[in-house]
Rosetta silent file (secondary structure, phi, psi, omega in degrees, C-alpha in Angstrom):
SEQUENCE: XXXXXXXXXXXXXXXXXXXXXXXXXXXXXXXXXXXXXXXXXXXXXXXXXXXXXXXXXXXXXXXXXXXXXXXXXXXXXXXXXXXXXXXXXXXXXXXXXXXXXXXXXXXXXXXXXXXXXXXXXXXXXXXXXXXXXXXXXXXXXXXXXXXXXXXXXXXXXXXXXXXXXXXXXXXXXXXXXXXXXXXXXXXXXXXXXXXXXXXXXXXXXXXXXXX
SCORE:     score description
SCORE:     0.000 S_00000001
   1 L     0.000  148.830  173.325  -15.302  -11.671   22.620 S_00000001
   2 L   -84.355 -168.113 -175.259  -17.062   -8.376   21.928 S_00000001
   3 L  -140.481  155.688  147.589  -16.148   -5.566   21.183 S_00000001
   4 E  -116.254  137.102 -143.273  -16.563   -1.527   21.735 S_00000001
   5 E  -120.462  112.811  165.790  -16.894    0.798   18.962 S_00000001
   6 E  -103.950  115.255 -175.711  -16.065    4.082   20.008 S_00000001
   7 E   -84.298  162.488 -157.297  -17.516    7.093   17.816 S_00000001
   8 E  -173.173  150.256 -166.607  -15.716    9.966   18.135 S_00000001
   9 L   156.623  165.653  172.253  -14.967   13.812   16.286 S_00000001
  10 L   -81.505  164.776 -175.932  -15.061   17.314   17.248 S_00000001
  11 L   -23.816  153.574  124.282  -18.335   19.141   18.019 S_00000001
  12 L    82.193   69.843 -174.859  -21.254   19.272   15.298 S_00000001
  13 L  -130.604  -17.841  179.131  -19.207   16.538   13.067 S_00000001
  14 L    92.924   43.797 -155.147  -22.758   14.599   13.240 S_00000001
  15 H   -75.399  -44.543 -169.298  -21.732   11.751   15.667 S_00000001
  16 H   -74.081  -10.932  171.904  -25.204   11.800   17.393 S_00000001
  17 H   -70.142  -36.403 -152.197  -27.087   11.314   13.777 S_00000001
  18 H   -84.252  -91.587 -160.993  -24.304    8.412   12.937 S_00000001
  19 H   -18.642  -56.924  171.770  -25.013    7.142   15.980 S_00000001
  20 H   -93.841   20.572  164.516  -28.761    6.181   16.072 S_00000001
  21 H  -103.308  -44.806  164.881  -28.972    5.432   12.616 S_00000001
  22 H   -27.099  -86.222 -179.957  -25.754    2.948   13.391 S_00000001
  23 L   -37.817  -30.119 -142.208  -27.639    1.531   16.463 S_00000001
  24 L  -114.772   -2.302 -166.638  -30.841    1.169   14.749 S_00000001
  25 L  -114.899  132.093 -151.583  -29.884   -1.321   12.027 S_00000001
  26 H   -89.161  -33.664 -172.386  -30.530   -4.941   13.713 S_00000001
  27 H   -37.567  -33.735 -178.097  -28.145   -6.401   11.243 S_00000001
  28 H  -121.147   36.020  130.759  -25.007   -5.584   13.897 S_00000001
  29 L    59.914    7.978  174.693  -26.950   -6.591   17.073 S_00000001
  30 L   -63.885  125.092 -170.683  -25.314   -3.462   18.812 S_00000001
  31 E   -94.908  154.777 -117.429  -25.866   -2.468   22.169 S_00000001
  32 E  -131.395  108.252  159.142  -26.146    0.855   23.798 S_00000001
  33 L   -96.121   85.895 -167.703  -23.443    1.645   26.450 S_00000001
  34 L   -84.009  149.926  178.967  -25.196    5.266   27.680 S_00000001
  35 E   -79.010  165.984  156.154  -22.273    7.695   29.139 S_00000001
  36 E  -117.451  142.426  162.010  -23.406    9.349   32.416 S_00000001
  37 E  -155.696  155.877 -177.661  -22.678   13.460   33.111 S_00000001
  38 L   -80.699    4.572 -173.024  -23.479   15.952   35.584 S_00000001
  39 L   -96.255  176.418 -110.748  -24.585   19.140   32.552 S_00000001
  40 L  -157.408  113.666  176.927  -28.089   19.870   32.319 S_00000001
  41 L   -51.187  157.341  169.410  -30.114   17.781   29.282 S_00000001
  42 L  -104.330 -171.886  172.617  -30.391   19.866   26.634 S_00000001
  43 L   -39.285  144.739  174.566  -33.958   20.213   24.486 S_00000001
  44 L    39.199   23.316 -175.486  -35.378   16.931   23.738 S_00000001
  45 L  -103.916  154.562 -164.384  -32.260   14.778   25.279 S_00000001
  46 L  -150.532  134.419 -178.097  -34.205   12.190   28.237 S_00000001
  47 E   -51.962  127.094  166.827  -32.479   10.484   31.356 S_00000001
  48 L    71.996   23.366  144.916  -31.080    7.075   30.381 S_00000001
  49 L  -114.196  -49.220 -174.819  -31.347    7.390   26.626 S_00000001
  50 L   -95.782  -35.517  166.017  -28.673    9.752   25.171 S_00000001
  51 E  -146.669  164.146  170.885  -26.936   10.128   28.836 S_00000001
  52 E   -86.899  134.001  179.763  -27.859    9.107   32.765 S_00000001
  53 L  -134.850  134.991 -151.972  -27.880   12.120   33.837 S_00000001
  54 L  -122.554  147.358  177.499  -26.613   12.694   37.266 S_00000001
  55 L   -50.052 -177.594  154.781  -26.214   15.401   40.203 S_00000001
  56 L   -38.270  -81.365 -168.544  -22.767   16.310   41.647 S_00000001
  57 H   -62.056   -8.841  177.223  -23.352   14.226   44.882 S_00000001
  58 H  -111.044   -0.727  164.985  -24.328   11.060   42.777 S_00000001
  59 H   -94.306  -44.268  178.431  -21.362   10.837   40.634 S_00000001
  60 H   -36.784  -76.783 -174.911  -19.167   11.435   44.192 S_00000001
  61 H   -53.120  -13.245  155.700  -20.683    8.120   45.274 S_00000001
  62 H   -57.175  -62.250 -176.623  -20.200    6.468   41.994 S_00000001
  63 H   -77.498  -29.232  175.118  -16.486    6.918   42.550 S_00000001
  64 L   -42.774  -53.083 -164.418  -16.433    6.752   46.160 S_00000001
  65 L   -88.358   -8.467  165.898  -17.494    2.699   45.263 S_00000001
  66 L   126.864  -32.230 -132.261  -15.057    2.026   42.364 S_00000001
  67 L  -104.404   26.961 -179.564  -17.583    2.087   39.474 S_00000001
  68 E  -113.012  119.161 -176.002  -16.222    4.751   37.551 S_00000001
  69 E   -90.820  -27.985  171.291  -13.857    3.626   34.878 S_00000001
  70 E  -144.218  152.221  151.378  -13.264    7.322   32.887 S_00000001
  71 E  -145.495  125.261  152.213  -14.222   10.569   33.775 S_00000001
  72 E  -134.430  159.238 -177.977  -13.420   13.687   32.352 S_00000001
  73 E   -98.305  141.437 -175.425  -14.237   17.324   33.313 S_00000001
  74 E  -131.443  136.538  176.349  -14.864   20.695   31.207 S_00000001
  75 E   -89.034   66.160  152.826  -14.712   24.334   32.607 S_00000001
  76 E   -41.620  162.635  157.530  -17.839   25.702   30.904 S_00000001
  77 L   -60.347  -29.734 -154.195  -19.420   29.128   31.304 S_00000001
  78 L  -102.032   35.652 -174.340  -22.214   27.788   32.864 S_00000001
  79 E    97.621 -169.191 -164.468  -19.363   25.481   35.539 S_00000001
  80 E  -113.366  118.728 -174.606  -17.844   22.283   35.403 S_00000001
  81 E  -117.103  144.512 -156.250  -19.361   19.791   33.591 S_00000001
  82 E  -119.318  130.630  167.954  -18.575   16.151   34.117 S_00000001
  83 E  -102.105  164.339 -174.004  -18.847   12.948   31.332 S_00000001
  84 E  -154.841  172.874  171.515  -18.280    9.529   32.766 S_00000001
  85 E  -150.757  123.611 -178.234  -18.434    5.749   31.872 S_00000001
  86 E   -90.298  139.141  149.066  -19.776    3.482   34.839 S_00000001
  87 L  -103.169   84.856  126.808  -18.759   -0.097   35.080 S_00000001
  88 L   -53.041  175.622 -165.348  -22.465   -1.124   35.453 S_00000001
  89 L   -69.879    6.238 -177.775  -25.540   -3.830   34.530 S_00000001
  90 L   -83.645  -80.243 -155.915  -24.657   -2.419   30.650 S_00000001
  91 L   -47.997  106.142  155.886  -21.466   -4.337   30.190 S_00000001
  92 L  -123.513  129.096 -160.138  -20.865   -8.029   29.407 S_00000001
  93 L  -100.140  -26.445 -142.706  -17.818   -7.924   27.189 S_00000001
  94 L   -75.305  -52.916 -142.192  -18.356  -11.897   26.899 S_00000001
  95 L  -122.095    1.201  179.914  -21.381  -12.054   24.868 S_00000001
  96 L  -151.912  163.223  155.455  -22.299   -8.564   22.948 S_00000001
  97 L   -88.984  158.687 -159.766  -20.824   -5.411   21.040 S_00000001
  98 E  -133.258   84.519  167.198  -21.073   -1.682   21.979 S_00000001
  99 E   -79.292  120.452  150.384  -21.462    1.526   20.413 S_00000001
 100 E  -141.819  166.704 -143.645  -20.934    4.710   22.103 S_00000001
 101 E  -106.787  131.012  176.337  -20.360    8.137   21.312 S_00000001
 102 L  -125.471 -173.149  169.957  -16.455    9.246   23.143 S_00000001
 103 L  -124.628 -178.259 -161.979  -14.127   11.788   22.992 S_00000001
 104 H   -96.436  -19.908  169.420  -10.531   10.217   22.136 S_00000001
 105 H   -66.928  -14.942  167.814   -9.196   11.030   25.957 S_00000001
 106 H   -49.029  -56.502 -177.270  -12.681    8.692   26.696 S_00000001
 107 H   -49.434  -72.628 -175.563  -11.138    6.028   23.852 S_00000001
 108 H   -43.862  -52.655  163.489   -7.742    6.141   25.661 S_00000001
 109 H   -52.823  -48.615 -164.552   -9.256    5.531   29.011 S_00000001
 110 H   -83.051  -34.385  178.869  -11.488    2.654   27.977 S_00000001
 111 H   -76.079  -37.282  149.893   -8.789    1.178   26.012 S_00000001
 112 H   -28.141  -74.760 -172.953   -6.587    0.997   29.433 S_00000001
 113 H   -36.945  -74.024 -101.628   -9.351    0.027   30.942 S_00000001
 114 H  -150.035  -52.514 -133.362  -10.729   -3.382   28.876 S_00000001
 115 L   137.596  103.560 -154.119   -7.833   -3.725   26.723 S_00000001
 116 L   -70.216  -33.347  157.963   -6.439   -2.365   23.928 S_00000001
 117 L   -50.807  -23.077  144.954   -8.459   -5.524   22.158 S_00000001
 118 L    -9.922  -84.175  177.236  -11.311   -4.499   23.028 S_00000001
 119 E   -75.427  129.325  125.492  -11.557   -0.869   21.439 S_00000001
 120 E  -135.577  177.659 -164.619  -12.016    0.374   18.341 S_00000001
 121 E  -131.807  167.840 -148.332  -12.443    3.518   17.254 S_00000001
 122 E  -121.047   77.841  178.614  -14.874    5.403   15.028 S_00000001
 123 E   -86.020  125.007  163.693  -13.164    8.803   13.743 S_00000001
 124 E   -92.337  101.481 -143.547  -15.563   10.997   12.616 S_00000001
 125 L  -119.433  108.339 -169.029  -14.366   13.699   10.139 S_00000001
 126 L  -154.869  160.103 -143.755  -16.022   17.034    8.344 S_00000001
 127 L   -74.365 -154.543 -173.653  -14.466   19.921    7.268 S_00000001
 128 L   -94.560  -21.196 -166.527  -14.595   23.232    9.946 S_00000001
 129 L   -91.347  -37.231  178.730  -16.967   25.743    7.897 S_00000001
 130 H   -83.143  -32.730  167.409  -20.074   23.002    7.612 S_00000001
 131 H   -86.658  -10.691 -171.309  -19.527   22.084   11.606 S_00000001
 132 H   -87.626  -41.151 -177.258  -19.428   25.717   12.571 S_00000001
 133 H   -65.862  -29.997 -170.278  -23.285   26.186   10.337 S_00000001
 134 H  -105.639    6.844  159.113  -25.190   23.023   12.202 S_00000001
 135 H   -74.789  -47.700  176.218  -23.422   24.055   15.631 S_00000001
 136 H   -75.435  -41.681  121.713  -25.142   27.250   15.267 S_00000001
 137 H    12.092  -81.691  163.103  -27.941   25.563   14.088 S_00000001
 138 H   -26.005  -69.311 -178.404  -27.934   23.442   17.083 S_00000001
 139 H  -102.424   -2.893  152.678  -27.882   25.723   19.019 S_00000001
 140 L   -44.494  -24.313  178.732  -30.462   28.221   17.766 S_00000001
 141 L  -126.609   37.299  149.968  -33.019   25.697   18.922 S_00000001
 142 L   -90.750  130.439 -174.005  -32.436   25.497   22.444 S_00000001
 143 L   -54.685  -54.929  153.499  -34.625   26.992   24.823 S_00000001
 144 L   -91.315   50.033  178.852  -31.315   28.998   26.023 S_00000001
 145 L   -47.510  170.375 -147.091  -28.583   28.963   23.484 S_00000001
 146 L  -169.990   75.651 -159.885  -25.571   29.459   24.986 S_00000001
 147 H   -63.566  -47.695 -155.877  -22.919   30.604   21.596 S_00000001
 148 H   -34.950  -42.581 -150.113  -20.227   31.322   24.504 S_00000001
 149 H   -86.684  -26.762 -175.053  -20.125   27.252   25.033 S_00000001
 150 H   -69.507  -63.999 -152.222  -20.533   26.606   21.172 S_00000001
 151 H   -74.634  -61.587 -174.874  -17.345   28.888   20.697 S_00000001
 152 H   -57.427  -74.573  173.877  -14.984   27.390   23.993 S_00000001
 153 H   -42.717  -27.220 -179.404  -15.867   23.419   21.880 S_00000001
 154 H   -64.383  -67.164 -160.355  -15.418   24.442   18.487 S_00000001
 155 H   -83.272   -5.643  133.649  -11.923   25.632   19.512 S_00000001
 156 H   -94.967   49.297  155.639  -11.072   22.779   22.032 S_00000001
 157 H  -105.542  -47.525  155.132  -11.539   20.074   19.802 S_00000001
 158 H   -24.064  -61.207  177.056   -8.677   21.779   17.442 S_00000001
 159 L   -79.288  -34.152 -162.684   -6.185   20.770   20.109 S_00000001
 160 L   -54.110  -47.946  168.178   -8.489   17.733   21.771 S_00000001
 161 L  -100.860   63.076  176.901   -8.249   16.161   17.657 S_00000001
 162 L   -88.898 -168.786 -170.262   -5.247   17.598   16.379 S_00000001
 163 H   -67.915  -30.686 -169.897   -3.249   14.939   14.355 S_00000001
 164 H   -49.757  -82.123 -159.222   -0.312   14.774   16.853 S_00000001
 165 H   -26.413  -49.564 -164.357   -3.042   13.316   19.659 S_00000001
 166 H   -61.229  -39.860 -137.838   -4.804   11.104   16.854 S_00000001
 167 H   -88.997  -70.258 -178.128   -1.019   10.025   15.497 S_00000001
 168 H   -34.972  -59.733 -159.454   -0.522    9.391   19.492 S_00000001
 169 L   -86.076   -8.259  157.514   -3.608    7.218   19.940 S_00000001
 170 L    84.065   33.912  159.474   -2.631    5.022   17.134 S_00000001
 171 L  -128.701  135.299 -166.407   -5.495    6.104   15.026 S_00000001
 172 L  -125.134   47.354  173.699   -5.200    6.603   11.441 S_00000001
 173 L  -123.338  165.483  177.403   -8.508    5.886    9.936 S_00000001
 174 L  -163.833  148.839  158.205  -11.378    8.742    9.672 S_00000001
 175 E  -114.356  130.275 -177.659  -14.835    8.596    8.137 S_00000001
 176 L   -98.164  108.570 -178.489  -16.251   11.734    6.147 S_00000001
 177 L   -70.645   58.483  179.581  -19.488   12.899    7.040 S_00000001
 178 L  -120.344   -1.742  153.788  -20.097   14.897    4.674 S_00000001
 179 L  -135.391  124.875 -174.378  -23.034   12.992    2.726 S_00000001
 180 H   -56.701  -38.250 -156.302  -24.641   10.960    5.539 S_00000001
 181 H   -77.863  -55.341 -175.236  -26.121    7.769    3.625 S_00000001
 182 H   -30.610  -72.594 -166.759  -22.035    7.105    2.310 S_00000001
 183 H   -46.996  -34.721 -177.170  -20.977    7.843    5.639 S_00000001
 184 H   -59.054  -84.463  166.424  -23.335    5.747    7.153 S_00000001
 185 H   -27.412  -57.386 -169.997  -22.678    2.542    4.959 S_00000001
 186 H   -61.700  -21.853 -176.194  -19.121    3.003    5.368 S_00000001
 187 H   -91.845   -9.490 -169.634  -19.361    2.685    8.702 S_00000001
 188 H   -92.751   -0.717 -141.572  -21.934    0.132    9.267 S_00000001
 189 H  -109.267  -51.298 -158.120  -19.659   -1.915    6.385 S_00000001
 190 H   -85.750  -22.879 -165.690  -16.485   -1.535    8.717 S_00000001
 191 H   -77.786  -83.513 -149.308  -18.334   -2.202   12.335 S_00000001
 192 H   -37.378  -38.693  176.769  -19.701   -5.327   10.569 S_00000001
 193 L   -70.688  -19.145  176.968  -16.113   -6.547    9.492 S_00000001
 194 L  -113.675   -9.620 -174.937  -15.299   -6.253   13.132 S_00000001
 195 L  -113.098  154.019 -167.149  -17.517   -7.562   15.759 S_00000001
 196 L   -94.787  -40.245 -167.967  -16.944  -10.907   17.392 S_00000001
 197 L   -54.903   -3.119  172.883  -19.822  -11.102   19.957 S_00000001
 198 L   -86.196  -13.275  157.214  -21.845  -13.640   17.973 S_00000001
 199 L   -86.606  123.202  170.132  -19.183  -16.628   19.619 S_00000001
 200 L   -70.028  167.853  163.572  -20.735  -16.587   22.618 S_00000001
 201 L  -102.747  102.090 -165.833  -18.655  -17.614   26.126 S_00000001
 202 L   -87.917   -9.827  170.873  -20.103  -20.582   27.274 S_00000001
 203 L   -78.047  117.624 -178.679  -18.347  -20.700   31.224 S_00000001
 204 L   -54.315   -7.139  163.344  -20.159  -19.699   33.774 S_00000001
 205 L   -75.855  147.206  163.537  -16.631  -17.890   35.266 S_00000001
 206 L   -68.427  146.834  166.247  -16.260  -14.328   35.042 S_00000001
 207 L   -44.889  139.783  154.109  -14.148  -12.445   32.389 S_00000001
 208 L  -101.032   77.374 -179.221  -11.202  -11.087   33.077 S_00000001
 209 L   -45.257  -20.708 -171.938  -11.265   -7.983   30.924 S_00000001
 210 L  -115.819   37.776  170.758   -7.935   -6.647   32.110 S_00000001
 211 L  -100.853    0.000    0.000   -5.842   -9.556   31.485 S_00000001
């Protein structure tokens, strides 16, 4: 059975660098699970590679039909911005593994969702003075930066990953990004030690993921 490896940390922790260098290495055959949200791409982000990214009225009709599995919502300055996970043409649990980038109430959901068998998770970890310089960073090279929104994430991810939640979610591993090529390795060392999806399912019946 496969599996999905959810990465996960507070803001500017480097998830989306982990991420496509992770993805990019053929050795662990990983597939792409893109998130969907209603926020506004930022510079250089493109519909259907880092998110689908969808109107108001086209996530209503997503849920209206069932096919929403998580959602959660953030009061931004600029409004309410929505992340999601579709159960869509992405998924076959039977035959492949999954990387995507979550938050840990995302993790929590998905692990309901599928299975606690399923999930695993990808804690990403760096201290607070080095996430606050490439946030700012970050966002210096947006066509609008927008510090207010940089400032309301830095300081909910202190409660979204304090330890209690992590302690809660039954996870007590972390990787430290704080020299990428390590970080990288360690993690490509531990996804490898973990995925399943090369025994194929050979019955033509559907899974039952929530059994």
């Amino acid at each position: 059975m496969g599996k999905i490896f959810c990465l996960m940390g507070k803001s500017a922790c480097g998830k989306d660098t982990l991420y496509k260098r992770i993805i990019a290495d053929s050795t662990l055959t990983l597939q792409t699970l893109i998130p969907y949200t209603t926020r506004p791409p930022r510079s250089g982000e493109r519909d259907g590679v880092e998110y689908y990214f969808l109107s108001e009225q086209e996530q209503q009709q997503l849920e209206q039909q069932g096919k929403i599995i998580e959602l959660r919502a953030y009061h931004t300055v600029q409004g309410i911005w929505k992340y999601f996970t579709v159960n869509d043409h992405q998924i076959d649990l039977a035959r492949k593994d999954y990387l995507i980038i979550g938050t840990l109430e995302s993790y929590l959901k998905l692990k309901n969702y599928f299975g606690a068998k399923y999930l695993i998770p990808l804690y990403i970890e760096l201290e607070s003075e080095e996430r606050m310089r490439r946030a700012i960073y970050r966002e210096q090279i947006q066509k609008k930066p927008d510090y207010e929104e940089l400032c309301r994430r830095f300081l909910a991810d202190l409660e979204d990953f304090s330890p209690q939640h992590l302690q809660e979610a039954g996870i007590d591993k972390s990787f430290i990004n704080d020299n990428l090529e390590r970080c990288t390795q360690e993690l490509t060392a531990y996804i490898g030690q973990h995925t399943t999806a090369s025994v194929f399912v050979t019955s033509d019946k559907p899974l039952n993921l929530q059994s």
